[in-house]
VONU-828153 format. One record per residue (C-alpha): chain; x, y, z. Coordinates in nm, 4 decimals. Layout:
N
SITE c       c1       c2       c3
SITE A        X        Y        Z
...
END
This chain:
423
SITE c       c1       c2       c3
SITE A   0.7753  -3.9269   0.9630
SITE A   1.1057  -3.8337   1.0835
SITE A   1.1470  -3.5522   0.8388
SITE A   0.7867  -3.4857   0.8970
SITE A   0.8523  -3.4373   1.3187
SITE A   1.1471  -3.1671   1.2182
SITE A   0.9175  -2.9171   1.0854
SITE A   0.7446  -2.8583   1.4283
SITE A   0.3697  -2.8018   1.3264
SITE A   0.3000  -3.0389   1.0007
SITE A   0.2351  -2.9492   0.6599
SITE A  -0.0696  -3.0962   0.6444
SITE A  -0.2218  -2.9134   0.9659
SITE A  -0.1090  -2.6004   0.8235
SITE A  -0.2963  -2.6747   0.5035
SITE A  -0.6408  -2.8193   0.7015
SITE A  -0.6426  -2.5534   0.9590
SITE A  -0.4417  -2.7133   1.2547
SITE A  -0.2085  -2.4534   1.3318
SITE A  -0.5254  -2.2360   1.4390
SITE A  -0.6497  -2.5521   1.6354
SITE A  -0.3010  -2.5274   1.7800
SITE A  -0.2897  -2.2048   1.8675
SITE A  -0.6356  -2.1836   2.0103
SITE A  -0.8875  -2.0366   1.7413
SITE A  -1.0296  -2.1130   1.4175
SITE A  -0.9657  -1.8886   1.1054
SITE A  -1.0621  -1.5468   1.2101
SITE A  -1.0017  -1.4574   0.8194
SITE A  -0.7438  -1.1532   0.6244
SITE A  -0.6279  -1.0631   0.3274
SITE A  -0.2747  -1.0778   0.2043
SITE A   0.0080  -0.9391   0.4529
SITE A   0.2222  -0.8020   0.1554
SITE A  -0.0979  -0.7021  -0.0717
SITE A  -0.3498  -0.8977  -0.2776
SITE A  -0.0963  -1.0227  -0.4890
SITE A   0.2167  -1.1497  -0.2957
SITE A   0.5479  -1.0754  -0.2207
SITE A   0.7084  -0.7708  -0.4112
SITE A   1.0653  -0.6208  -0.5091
SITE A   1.2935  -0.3944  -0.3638
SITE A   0.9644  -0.1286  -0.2856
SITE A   0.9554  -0.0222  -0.6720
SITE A   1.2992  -0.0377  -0.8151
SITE A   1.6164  -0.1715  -0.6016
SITE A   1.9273   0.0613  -0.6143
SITE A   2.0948  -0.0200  -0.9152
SITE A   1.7908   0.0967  -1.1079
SITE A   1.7616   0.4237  -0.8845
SITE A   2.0988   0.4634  -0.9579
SITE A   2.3992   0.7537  -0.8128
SITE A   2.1165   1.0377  -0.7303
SITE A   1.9834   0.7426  -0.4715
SITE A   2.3340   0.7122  -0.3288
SITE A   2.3364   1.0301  -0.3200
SITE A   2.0553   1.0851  -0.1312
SITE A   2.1001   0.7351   0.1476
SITE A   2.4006   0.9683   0.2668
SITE A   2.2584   1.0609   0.5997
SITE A   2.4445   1.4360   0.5336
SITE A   2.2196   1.4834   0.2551
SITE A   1.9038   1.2846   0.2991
SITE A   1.6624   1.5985   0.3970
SITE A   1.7721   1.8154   0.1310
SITE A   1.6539   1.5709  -0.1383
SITE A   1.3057   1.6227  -0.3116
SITE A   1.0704   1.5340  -0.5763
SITE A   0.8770   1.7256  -0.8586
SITE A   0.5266   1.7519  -0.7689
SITE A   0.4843   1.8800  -1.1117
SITE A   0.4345   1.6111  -1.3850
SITE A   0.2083   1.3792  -1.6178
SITE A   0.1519   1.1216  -1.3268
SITE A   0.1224   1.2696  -0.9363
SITE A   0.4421   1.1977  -0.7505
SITE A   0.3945   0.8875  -0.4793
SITE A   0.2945   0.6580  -0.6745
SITE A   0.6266   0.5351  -0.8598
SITE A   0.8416   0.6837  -0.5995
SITE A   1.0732   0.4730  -0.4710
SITE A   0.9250   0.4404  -0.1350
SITE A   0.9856   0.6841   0.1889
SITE A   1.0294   0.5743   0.5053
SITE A   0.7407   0.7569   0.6765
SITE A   0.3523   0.7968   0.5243
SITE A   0.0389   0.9170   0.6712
SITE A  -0.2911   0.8328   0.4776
SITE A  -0.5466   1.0873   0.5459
SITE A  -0.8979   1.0362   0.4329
SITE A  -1.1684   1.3152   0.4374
SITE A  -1.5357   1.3311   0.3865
SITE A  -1.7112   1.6338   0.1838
SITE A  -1.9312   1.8572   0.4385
SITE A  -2.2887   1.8419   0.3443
SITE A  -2.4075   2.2183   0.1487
SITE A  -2.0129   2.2627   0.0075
SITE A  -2.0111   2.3579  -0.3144
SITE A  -1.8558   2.2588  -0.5989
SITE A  -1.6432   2.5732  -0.6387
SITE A  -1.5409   2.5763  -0.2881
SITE A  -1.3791   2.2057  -0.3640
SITE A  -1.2006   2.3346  -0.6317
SITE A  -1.0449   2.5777  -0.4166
SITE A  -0.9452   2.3000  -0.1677
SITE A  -0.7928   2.1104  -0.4549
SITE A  -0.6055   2.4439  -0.5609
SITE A  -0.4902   2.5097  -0.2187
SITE A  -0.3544   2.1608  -0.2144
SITE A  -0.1450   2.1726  -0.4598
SITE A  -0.0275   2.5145  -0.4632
SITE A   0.1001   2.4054  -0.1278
SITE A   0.2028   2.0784  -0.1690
SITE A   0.4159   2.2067  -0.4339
SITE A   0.6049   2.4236  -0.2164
SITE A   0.6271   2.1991   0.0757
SITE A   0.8182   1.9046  -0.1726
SITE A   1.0673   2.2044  -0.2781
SITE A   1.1600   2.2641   0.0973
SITE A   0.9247   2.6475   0.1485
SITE A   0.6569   2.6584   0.3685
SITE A   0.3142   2.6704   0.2560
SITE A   0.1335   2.9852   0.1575
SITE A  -0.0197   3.0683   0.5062
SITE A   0.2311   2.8292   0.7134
SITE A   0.3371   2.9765   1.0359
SITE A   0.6188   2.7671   1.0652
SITE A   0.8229   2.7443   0.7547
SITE A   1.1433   2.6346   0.9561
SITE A   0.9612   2.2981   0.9535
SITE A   0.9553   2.2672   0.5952
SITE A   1.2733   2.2945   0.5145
SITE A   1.4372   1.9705   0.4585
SITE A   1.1715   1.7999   0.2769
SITE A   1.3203   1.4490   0.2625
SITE A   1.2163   1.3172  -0.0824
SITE A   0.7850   1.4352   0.0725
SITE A   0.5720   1.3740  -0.1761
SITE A   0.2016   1.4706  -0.1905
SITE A  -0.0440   1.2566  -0.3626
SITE A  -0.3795   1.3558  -0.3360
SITE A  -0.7161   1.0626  -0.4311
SITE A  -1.1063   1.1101  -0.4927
SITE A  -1.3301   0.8624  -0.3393
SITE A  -1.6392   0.7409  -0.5057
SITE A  -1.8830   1.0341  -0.3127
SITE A  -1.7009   1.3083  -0.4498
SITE A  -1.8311   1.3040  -0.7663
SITE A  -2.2024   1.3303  -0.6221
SITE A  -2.0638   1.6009  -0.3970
SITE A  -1.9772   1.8032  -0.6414
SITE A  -2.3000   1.6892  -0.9019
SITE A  -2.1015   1.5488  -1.1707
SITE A  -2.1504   1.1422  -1.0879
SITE A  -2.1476   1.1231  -1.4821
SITE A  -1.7191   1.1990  -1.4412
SITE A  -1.6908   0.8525  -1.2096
SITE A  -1.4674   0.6042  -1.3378
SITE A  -1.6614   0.3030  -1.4218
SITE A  -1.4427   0.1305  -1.1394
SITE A  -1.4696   0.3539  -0.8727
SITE A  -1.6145   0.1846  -0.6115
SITE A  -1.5694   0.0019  -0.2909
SITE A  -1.4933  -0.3078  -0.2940
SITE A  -1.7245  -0.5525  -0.2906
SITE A  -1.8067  -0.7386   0.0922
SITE A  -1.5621  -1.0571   0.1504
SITE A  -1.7335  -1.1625   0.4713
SITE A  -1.4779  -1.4503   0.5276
SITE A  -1.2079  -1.2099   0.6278
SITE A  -1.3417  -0.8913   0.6637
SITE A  -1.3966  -0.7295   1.0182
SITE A  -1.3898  -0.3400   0.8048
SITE A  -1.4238  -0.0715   1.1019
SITE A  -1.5639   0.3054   0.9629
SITE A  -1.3533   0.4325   1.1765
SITE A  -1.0392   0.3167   0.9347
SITE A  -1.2694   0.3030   0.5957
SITE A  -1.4016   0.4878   0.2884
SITE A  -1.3767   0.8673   0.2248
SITE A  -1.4168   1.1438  -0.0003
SITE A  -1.0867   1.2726  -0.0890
SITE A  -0.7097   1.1214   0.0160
SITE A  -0.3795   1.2872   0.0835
SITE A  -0.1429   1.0185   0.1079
SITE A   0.1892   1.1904   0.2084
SITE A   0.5508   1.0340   0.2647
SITE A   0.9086   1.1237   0.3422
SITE A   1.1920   0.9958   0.4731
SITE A   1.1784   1.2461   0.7893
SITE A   0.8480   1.1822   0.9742
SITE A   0.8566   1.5285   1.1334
SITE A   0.8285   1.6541   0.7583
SITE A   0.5537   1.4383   0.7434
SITE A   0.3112   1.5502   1.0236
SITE A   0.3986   1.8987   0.9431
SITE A   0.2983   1.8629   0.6090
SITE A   0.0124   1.7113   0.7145
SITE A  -0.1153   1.9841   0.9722
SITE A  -0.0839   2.2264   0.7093
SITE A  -0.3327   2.0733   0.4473
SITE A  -0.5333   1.9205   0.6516
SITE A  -0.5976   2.2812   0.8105
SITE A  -0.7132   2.4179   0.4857
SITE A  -1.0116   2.1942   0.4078
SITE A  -1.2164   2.3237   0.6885
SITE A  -1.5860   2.3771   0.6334
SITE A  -1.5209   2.2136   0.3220
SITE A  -1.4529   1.8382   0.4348
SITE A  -1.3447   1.7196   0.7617
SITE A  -1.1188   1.4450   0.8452
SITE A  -1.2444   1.1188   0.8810
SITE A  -0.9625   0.9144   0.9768
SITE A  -0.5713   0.9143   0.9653
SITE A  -0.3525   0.6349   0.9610
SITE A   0.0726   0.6932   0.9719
SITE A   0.2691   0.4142   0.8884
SITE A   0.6543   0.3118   0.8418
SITE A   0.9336   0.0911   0.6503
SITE A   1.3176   0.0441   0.7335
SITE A   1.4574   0.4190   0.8021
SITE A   1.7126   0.5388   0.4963
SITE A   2.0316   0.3770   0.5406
SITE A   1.9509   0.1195   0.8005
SITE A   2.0037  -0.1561   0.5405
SITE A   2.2559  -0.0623   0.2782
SITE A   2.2123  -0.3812   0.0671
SITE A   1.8821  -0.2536  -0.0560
SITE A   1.7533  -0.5872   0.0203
SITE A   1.3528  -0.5929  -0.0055
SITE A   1.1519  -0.4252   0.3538
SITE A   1.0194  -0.6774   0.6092
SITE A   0.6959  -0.6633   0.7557
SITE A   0.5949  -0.7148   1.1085
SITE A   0.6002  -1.1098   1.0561
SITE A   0.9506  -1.0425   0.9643
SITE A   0.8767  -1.1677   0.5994
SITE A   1.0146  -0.9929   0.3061
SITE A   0.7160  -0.8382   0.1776
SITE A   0.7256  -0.7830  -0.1678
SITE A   0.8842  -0.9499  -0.4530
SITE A   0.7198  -0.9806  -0.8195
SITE A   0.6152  -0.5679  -0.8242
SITE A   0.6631  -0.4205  -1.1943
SITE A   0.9345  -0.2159  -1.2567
SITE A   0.9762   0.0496  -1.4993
SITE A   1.2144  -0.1277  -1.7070
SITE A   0.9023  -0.3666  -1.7979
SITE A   0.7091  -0.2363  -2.1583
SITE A   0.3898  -0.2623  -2.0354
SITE A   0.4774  -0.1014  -1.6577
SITE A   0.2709   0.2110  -1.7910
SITE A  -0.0257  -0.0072  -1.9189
SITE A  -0.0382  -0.1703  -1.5613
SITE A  -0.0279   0.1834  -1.3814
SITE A  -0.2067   0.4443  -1.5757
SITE A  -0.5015   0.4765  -1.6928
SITE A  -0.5545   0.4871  -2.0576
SITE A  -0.8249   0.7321  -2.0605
SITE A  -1.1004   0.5344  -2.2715
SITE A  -1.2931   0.5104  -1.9802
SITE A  -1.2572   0.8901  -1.8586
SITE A  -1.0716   1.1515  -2.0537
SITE A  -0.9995   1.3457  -1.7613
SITE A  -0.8231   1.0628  -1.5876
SITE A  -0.5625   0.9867  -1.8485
SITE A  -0.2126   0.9560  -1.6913
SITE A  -0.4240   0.9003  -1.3404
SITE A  -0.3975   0.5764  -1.1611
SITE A  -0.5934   0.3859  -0.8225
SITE A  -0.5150   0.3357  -0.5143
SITE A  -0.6507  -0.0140  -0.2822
SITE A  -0.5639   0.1165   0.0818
SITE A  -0.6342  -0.2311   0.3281
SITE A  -0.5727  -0.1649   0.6937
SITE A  -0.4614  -0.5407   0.7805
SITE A  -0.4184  -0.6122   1.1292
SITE A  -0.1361  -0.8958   1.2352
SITE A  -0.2461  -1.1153   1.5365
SITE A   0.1024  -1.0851   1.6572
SITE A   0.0567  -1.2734   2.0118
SITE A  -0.0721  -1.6423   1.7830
SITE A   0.1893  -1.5649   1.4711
SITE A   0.4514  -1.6092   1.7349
SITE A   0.3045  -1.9080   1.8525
SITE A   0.3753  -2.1065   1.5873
SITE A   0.7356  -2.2900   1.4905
SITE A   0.9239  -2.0810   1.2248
SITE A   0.8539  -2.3564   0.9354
SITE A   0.4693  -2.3637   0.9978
SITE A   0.5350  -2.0126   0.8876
SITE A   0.7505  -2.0549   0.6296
SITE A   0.5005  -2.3406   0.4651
SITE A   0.2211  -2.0373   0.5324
SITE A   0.3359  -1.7887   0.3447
SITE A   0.5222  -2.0138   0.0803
SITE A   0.9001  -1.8652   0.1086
SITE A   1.1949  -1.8608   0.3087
SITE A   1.2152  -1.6163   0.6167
SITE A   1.5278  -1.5454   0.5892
SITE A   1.5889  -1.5145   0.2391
SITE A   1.2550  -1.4709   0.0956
SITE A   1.2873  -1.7193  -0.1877
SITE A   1.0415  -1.9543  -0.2885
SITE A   1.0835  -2.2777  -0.0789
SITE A   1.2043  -2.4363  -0.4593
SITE A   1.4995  -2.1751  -0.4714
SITE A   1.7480  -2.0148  -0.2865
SITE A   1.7459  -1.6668  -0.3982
SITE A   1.4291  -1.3924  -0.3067
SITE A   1.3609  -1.3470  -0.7374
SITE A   1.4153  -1.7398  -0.8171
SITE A   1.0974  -1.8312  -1.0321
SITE A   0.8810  -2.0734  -0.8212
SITE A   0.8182  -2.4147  -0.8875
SITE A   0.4915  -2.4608  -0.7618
SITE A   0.4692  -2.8723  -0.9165
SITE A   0.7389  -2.9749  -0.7194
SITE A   0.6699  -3.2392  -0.5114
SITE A   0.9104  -3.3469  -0.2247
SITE A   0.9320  -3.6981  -0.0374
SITE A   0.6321  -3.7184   0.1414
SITE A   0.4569  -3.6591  -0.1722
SITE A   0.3395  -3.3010  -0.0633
SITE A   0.3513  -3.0273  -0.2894
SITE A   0.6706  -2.8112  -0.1546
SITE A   0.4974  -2.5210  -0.1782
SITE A   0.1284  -2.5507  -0.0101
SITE A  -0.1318  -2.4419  -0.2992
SITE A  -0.3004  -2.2655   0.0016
SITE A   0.0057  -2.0387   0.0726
SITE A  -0.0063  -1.6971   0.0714
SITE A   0.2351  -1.6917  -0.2126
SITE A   0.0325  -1.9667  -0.4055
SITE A  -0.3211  -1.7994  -0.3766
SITE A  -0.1878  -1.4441  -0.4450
SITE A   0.0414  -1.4995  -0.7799
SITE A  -0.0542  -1.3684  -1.0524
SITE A  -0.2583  -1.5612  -1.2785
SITE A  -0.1620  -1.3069  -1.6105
SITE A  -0.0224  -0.9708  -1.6897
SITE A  -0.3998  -0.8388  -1.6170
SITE A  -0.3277  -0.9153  -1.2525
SITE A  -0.0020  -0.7160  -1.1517
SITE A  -0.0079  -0.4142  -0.9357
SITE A   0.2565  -0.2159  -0.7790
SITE A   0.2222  -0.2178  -0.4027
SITE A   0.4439  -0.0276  -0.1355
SITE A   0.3181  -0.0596   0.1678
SITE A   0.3969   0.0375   0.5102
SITE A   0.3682  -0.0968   0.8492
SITE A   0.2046   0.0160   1.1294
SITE A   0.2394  -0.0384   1.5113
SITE A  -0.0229   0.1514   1.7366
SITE A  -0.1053   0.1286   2.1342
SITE A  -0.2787  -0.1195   2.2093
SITE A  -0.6544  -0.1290   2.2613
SITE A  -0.8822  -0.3152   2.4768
SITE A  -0.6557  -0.4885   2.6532
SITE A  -0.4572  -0.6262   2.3718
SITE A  -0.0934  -0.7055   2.4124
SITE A  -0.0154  -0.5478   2.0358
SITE A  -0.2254  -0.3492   1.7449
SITE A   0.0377  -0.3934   1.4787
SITE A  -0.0265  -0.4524   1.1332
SITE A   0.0201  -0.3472   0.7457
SITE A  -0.1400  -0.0442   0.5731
SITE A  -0.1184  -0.2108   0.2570
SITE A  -0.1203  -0.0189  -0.0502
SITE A  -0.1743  -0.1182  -0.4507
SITE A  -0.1772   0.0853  -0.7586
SITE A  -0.3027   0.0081  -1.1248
SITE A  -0.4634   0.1343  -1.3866
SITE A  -0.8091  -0.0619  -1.2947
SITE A  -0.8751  -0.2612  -0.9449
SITE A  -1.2012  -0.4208  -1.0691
SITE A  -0.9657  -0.6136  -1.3351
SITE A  -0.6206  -0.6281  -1.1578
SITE A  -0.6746  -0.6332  -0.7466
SITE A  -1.0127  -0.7940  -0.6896
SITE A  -0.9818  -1.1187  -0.8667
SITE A  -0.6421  -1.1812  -0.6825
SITE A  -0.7960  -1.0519  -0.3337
SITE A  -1.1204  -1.2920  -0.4082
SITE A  -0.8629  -1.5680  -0.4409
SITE A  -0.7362  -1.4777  -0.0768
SITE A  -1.0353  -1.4303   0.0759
SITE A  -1.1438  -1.8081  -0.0234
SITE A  -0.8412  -1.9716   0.0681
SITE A  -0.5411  -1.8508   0.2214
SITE A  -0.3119  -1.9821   0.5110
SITE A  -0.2330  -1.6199   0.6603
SITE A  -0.5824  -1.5460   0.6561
SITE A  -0.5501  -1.7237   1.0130
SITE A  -0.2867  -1.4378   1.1571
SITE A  -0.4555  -1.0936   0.9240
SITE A  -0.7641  -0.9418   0.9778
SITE A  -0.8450  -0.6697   0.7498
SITE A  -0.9969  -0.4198   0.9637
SITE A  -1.0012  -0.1346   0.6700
SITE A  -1.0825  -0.0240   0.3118
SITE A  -1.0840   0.2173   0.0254
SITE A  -1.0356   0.2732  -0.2995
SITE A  -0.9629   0.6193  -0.4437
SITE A  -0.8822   0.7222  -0.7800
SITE A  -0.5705   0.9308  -0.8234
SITE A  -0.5677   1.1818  -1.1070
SITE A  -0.2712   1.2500  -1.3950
SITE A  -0.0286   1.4872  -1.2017
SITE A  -0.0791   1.8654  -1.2150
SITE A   0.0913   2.0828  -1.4311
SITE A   0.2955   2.3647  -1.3723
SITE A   0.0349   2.6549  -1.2264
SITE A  -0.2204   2.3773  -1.2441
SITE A  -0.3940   2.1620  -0.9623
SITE A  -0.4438   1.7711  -0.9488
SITE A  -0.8181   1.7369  -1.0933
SITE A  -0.8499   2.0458  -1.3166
SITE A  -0.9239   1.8375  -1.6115
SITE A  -1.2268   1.7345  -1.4197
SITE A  -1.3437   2.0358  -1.3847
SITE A  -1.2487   2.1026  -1.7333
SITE A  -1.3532   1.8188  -1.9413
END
């Protein structure tokens, strides 16, 4: 009991729903702060794997001068090691536009976003000066599920294209934050390169599609942490461990789509975008081991509570004194690992911290983000899992969602989605 007394709120209310008793409310439900699937690496890759051109580019003398190709077989963003800054911008197709006039959107896009990663202004940008340091921007550009009515060719869906399906035991989704029609997700390290970038495309969609909602978000700025330890979130957990990395065979397999399901997508991937808000004010509440046994790994370390280091496989048998497993099976870490290969996605998400609304003290929170090759196989099943049972479900409340598919990359003088138009 004695042992039992040192760890503030007990194991056993954390695991029957006493910390909310304790701080005032029941399980007001939320997905998984760090993703549907846990705790991941270093963002994608940590810095021995990104090697001297990253080193190169954390020198603060050189850090806006560095870019990336938006040219390629896979759209730029996605493997990226992540930026620092990101703004999510969803759209909706105006009713009567035609199918030609959203090919020109998609051409005007790209033939900008190309030039804005390469440090020029775009073609009809009145401020080019802005453009100039591009900061490793990247432009990745999604299609929701209604596009492909909007522009009469439903047949071209993927057969996973969807929403996702309703989990009404965490779910508070708000339109306002959810859905859409197209996606430009756009990140740099500089978040004036960011907004500028995003003025300028968003300003060439009009009478076409019109914003529906925008959403900027941020991770530890380049060079604040040198050790290229893994970001925290808001909780001040280190949020992400077990992402694939491209040293792993299959890490194309998990990504990209295949193409058996729709030619035109080959090289493409999806993206899961969950607005999760973090109920700061009761988190805090609670004793620093309540929230340790929550999420199933050390604060300060991030390793499993069997290990001592952040990548130290968990034992999730282990047993300690008291007869308790050491790691709750209804910790965040527990309920989101992956069950098989079928089951990994890469996330790299980004938090968010916004005024406050209706008298709230805080309206901070995650804009988590997961790619693979199919969410229907990989990210449901593991978000099902967390919707059922999981101990941070009493401090997240997803309060957004929407799943986009993300074509192959464009080619040189081509735009992302021609070879839907094509096909």
């Amino acid at each position: 009991m004695a042992d039992q007394a040192r760890r503030g709120l007990s194991r056993r209310s954390v695991l029957t729903g006493g910390v909310a008793a304790v701080v005032g409310g029941g399980v007001v439900g939320g997905a998984a702060v760090g993703g549907a699937a846990g705790y991941v690496g270093r963002g994608i890759v940590d810095d021995g794997e990104l090697g001297a051109d990253w080193k190169t580019v954390a020198d603060s003398r050189v850090v806006g001068a560095a870019t990336e190709p938006f040219h390629g077989p896979h759209q730029a963003g996605i493997t990226t090691a992540p930026q620092s800054h990101a703004a999510f911008v969803g759209f909706d197709i105006v009713p009567g536009a035609t199918r030609t006039e959203i090919q020109g959107v998609l051409r005007a896009w790209s033939q900008d976003a190309a030039r804005l990663t390469q440090g020029l202004g775009g073609l009809a940008d009145l401020e080019p000066e802005l453009a100039e340091d591009p900061a490793r921007l990247t432009v990745t550009i999604g299609f929701g599920p209604g596009l492909f009515d909007a522009i009469g060719m439903p047949d071209k869906k993927p057969s996973w294209l969807a929403q996702l399906p309703a989990f009404p035991q965490i779910d508070k989704l708000e339109d306002r934050w959810s859905e859409g029609d197209l996606l430009l997700q756009i990140c740099s390290d500089d978040p004036v390169i960011v907004a500028h970038a995003s003025r300028i495309l968003a300003s060439g969609v009009r009478g076409v599609a019109r914003q529906k909602w925008s959403q900027r978000g941020f991770r530890k700025a380049v060079g604040t942490d040198p050790s290229g330890r893994t970001q925290r979130n808001l909780f001040g957990q280190i949020d992400g461990t077990e992402n694939p990395r491209p040293t792993d065979v299959d890490f194309d397999q998990v990504l990209f789509s295949d193409g058996s399901d729709q030619r035109w997508m080959r090289g493409g991937s999806s993206l899961v975008l969950r607005r999760i808000r973090m109920t700061m004010d009761t988190w805090e509440e609670i004793d620093r081991n309540s929230r340790e046994l929550s999420v199933g790994r050390k604060l300060d370390t991030g390793a499993p509570l069997t290990g001592t280091d952040e990548h130290d496989p968990a034992d999730f048998d282990a047993i300690d004194k008291t007869g308790l497993p050491v790691i709750p099976p209804e910790s965040h870490m527990a309920r989101a690992r992956q069950r098989h290969r079928g089951e990994a996605m890469l996330r790299r998400p980004y938090n968010y911290d916004d005024p406050p609304e209706g008298g709230e003290i805080s309206n901070s929170g995650l804009l988590f983000t997961a790619y693979q090759a199919d969410p229907v196989r990989t990210y449901i099943p593991v978000q099902q899992r967390l919707a059922e049972q999981d101990a941070l479900n009493t401090w997240t409340i997803p309060i957004g969602s929407a799943v986009f598919a993300l074509p192959p990359g464009a080619p040189e003088g081509g735009y992302v989605g021609q070879g839907l138009f094509e096909g």
